[in-house]
C-alpha positions in Angstrom: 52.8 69.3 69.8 52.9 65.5 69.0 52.2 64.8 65.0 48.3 63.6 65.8 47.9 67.3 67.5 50.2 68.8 64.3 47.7 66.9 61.5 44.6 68.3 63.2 45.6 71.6 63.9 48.5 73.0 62.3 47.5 75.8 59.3 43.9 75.3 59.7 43.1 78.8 62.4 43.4 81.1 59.1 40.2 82.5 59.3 40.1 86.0 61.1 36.4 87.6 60.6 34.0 84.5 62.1 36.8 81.9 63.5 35.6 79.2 61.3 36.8 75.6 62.5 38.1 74.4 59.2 40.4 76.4 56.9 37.8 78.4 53.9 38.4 77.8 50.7 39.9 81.2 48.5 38.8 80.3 45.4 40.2 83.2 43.8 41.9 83.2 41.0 43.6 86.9 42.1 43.7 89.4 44.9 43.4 92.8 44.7 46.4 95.2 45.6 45.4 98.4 47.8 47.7 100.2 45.4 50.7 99.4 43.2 52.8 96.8 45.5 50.6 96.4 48.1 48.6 93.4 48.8 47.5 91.5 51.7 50.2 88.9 51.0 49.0 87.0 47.6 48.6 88.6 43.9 47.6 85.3 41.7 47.1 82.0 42.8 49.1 80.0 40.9 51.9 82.0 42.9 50.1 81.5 46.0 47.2 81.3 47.8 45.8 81.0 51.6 44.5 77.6 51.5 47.5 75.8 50.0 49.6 77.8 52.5 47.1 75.9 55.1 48.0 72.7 53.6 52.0 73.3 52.8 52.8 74.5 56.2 50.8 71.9 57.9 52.5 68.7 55.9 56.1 70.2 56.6 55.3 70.3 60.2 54.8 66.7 59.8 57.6 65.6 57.9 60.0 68.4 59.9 60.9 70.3 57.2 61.3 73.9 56.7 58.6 74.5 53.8 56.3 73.4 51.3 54.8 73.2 48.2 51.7 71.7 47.1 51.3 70.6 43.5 48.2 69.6 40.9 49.9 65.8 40.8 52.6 63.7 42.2 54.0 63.7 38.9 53.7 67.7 39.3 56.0 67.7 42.6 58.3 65.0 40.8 58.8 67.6 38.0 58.9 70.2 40.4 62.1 68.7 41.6 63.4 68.0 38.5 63.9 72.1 37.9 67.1 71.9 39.9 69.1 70.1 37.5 70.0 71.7 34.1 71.4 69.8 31.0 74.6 68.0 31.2 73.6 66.8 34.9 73.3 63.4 36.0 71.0 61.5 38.1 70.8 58.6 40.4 67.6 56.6 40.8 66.0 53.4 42.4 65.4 50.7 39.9 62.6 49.5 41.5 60.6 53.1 41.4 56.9 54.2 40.9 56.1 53.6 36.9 55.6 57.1 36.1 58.6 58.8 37.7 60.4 55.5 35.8 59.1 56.8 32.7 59.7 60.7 34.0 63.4 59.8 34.3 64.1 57.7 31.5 62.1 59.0 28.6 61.8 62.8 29.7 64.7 64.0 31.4 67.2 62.4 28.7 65.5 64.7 26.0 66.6 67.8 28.3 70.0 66.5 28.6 69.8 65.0 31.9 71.0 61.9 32.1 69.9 59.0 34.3 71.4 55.8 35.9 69.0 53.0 37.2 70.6 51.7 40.0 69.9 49.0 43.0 70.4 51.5 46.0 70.4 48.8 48.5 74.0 48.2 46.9 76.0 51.1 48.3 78.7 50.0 46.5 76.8 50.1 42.8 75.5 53.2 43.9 79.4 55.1 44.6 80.8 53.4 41.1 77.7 55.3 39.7 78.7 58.9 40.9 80.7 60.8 38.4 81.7 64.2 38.2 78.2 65.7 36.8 76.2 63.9 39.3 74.0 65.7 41.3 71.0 64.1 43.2 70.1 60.4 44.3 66.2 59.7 44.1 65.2 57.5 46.7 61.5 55.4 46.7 61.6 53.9 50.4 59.7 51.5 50.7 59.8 50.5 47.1 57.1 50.6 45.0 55.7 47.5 44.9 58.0 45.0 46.3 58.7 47.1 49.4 62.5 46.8 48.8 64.2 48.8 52.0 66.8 51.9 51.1 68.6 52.6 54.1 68.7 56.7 54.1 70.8 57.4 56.3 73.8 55.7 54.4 72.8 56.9 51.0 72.4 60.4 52.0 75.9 60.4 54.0 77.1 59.6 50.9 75.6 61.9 48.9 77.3 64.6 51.2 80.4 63.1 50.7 80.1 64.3 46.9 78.4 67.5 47.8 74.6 65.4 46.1 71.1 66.3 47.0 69.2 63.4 48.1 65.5 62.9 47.5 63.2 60.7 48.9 59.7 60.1 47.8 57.7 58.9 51.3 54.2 58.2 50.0 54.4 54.8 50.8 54.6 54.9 54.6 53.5 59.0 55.1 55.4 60.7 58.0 53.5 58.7 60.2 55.5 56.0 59.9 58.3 57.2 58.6 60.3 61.1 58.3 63.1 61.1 55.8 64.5 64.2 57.0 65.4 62.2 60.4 68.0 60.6 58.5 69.7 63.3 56.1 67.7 63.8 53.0 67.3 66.8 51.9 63.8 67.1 50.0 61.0 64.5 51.0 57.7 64.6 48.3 54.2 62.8 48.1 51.5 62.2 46.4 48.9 63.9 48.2 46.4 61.8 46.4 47.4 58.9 48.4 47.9 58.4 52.3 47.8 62.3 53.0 44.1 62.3 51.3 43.5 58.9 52.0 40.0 59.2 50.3 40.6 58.6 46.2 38.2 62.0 46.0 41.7 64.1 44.9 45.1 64.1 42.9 47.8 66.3 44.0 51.6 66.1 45.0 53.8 68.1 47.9 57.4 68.4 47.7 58.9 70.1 51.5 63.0 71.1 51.5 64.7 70.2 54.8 66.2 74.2 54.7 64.6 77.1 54.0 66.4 77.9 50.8 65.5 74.3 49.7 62.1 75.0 50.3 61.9 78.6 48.3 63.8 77.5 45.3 60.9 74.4 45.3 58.3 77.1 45.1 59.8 79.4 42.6 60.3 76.9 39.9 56.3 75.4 40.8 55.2 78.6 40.2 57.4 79.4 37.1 56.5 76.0 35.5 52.7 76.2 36.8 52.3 72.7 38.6 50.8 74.2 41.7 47.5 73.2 42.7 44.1 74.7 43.1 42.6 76.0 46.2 39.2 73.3 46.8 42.4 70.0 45.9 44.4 71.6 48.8 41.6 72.0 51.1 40.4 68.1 50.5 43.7 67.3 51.3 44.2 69.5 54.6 40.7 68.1 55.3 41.8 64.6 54.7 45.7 64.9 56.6 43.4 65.8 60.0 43.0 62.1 60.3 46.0 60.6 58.5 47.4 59.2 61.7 44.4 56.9 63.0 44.1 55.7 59.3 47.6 55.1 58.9 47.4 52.4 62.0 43.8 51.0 60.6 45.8 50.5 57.1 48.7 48.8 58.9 46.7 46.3 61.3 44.8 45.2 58.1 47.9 45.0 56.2 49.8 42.9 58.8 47.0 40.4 59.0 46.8 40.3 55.3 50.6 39.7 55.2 50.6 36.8 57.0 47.7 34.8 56.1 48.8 35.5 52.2 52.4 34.0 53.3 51.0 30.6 54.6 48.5 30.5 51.0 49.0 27.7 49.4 48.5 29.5 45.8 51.0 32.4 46.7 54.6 32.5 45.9 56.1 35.1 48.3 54.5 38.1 50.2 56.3 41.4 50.0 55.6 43.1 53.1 57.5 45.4 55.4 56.1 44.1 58.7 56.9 40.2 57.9 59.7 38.6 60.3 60.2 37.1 56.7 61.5 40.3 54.8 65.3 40.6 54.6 66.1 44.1 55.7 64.6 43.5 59.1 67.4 45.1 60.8 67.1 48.1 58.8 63.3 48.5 58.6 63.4 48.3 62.8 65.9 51.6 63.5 64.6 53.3 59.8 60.8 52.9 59.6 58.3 53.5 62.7 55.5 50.8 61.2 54.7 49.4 58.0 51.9 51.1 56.3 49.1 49.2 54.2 50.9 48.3 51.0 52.0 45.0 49.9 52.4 42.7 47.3 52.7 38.8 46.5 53.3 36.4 43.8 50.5 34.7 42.7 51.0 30.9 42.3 48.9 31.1 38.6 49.5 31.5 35.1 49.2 35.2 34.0 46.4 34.2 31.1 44.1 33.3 34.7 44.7 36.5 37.0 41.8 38.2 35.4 39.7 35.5 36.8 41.1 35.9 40.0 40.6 39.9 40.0 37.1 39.0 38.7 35.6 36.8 41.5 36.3 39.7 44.3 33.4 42.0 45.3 35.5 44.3 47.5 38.9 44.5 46.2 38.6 47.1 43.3 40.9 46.1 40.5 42.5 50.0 39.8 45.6 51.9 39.6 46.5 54.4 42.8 46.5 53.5 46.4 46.4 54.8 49.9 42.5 55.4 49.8 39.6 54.1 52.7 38.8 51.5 49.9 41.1 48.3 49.1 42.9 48.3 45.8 44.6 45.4 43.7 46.2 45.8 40.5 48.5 43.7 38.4 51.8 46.6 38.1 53.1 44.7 35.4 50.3 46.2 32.3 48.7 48.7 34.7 51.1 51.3 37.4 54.0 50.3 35.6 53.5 49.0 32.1 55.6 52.2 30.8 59.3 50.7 32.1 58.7 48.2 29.3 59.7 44.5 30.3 63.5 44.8 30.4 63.0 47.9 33.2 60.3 45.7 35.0 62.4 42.2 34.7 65.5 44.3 36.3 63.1 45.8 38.8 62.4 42.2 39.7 58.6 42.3 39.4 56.6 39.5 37.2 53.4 39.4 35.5 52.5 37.1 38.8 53.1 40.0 41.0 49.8 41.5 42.4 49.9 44.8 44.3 47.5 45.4 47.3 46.4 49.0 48.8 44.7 48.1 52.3 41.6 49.5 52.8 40.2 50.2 56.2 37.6 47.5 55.7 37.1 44.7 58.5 39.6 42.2 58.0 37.5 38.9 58.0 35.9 40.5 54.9 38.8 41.2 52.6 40.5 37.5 53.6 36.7 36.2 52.4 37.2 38.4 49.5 40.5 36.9 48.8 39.6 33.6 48.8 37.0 34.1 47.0 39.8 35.2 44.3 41.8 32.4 44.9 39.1 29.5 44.4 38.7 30.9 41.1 41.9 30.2 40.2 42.3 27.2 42.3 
């Protein structure tokens, strides 16, 4: 089956008595055993249950991986991944990451005795004088989050094997729609289901899939030991929203494009961040990696930062708020909102500003979010 077939159908047939269209939800909190060790396959649903084995098998169909599990965050299937190391272990990470995993790596892990290096991965060369002996994993955010900055995958994870690594690769940005880590070498791909794979701000959840089996089990041992999986009704809005990730995915992208390149020729913009811009230096790479370019973005706003509140405050569509990946268009400011807790040396190394404004493309009709826009910009102007 092609992915659109794979998203619609996939997991979903797990009704037996009345062949109901849609997966049920098992509310359950338990399941009774016939007699001592015997069950019909699940004892407590934290350790598993039928509808989040809907949505984990149907998500690693789509990203090609061997298994699945779905978590009560994105944080929650960050953590998740985190069980694999043990104190003494070091870590590689983007420098230009998500806020929270930022904050995850930097103030959490250290306090477990796992220790983490910040690094620019586009620099294969900073990224090899950065593996020691107690390295173990590379953490990859591809496209960056927000300055879609480009990690090519397939050289960082043939690198990692070199030194016998794990790589990681957090794909919420561009969903396997657009783009399937595992293609490429890495060995565990995660989301944030409340993003693209939900697409409808209604949910928050995460998904972590291992490229091998073993991979895959270990993943769901330690969510279950560490209880970070997540409830039956979050995995069936998700399953419900992944049916139609695919023509979203392309309604997100046309906006974005058009967005993209009327921002680059605004006179009160700096420079557009945006994977499908002939402007964006990785070109090359983003052509043989990446199968599109997804609906974030982000510019530089040609203002002082005391006057971007009055540009967020003149828009009627754009909602000034923190996620992305929804049917509604976002903007945020990730300096003091997404990503306020790397503190302002992490966000000046990161190369963000306070100028920088981060957009989530809704699925709204283009004319109206340039109007909207505008409307922004003239009160600023």
């Amino acid at each position: 089956m092609r992915d659109e077939t794979k998203a619609v159908h996939t997991g979903v047939y797990a009704d037996g008595s009345y062949n109901s269209v849609t997966t049920p939800i098992y509310p359950s909190s338990t399941f009774y055993f016939d007699k001592v060790g015997v069950n019909k396959g699940y004892d407590y649903t934290r350790s598993g249950n039928p509808t989040r084995d809907a949505l984990e098998q149907n998500v690693a169909a789509l990203e090609g991986g061997s298994g699945a599990v779905a978590c009560a965050t994105g944080m929650g299937a960050i953590t998740a991944c985190t069980m694999l190391f043990k104190s003494g272990d070091h870590v590689i990470a983007g420098n230009d990451i998500y806020g929270g995993t930022y904050r995850l790596f930097s103030q959490v892990m250290p306090r477990l005795g796992i220790a983490v290096s910040f690094v620019n991965l586009r620099d294969l060369e900073a990224v090899q004088q950065n593996i020691n002996d107690n390295t173990r994993a590379i953490w990859i955010e591809t496209p960056s989050n927000p300055l879609l900055n480009v990690v090519d995958l397939q050289a960082v994870a043939s690198l990692a094997k070199q030194h016998d690594l794990l790589t990681f690769c957090d794909n919420t940005f561009l969903s396997p729609h657009f783009q399937r880590p595992f293609d490429f070498g890495i060995d565990v791909v995660m989301h944030s289901t409340t993003k693209y794979l939900n697409g409808h701000s209604d949910v928050v959840g995460g998904i972590v899939i291992g490229r091998t089996q073993e991979l895959a089990e270990r993943l769901l041992w330690f969510a279950n030991a560490i209880g970070v999986t997540c409830s039956p009704f979050d995995a069936w809005l998700v399953l419900r929203g992944v049916k139609t990730l695919h023509p979203r995915m392309e309604t997100h992208q046309s906006n974005a494009m058009q967005l993209a390149g009327w921002l680059e020729q605004h006179p009160e913009v700096q420079r557009v961040y945006y994977t499908g811009l002939e402007s964006h230096p990785q070109r090359e790479l983003i052509e043989r990696q990446q199968k599109g370019h997804g609906g974030m973005l982000a510019f530089d706003i040609d203002a002082p930062a005391e006057r971007i509140d009055d540009f967020f405050a003149a828009m009627e569509l754009f909602i000034l708020a923190e996620s992305l990946g929804g049917i509604e268009s976002l903007i945020s400011q990730p300096w003091n909102m997404s990503h306020a807790s790397m503190g302002e040396a992490g966000l000046k190394a990161s190369g963000m500003s306070p100028q920088t404004i981060r957009i989530s493309t809704g699925i709204e009709h283009i004319d109206d979010l340039i109007e909207d826009l505008e409307r922004g910009f003239a009160a600023i102007g």
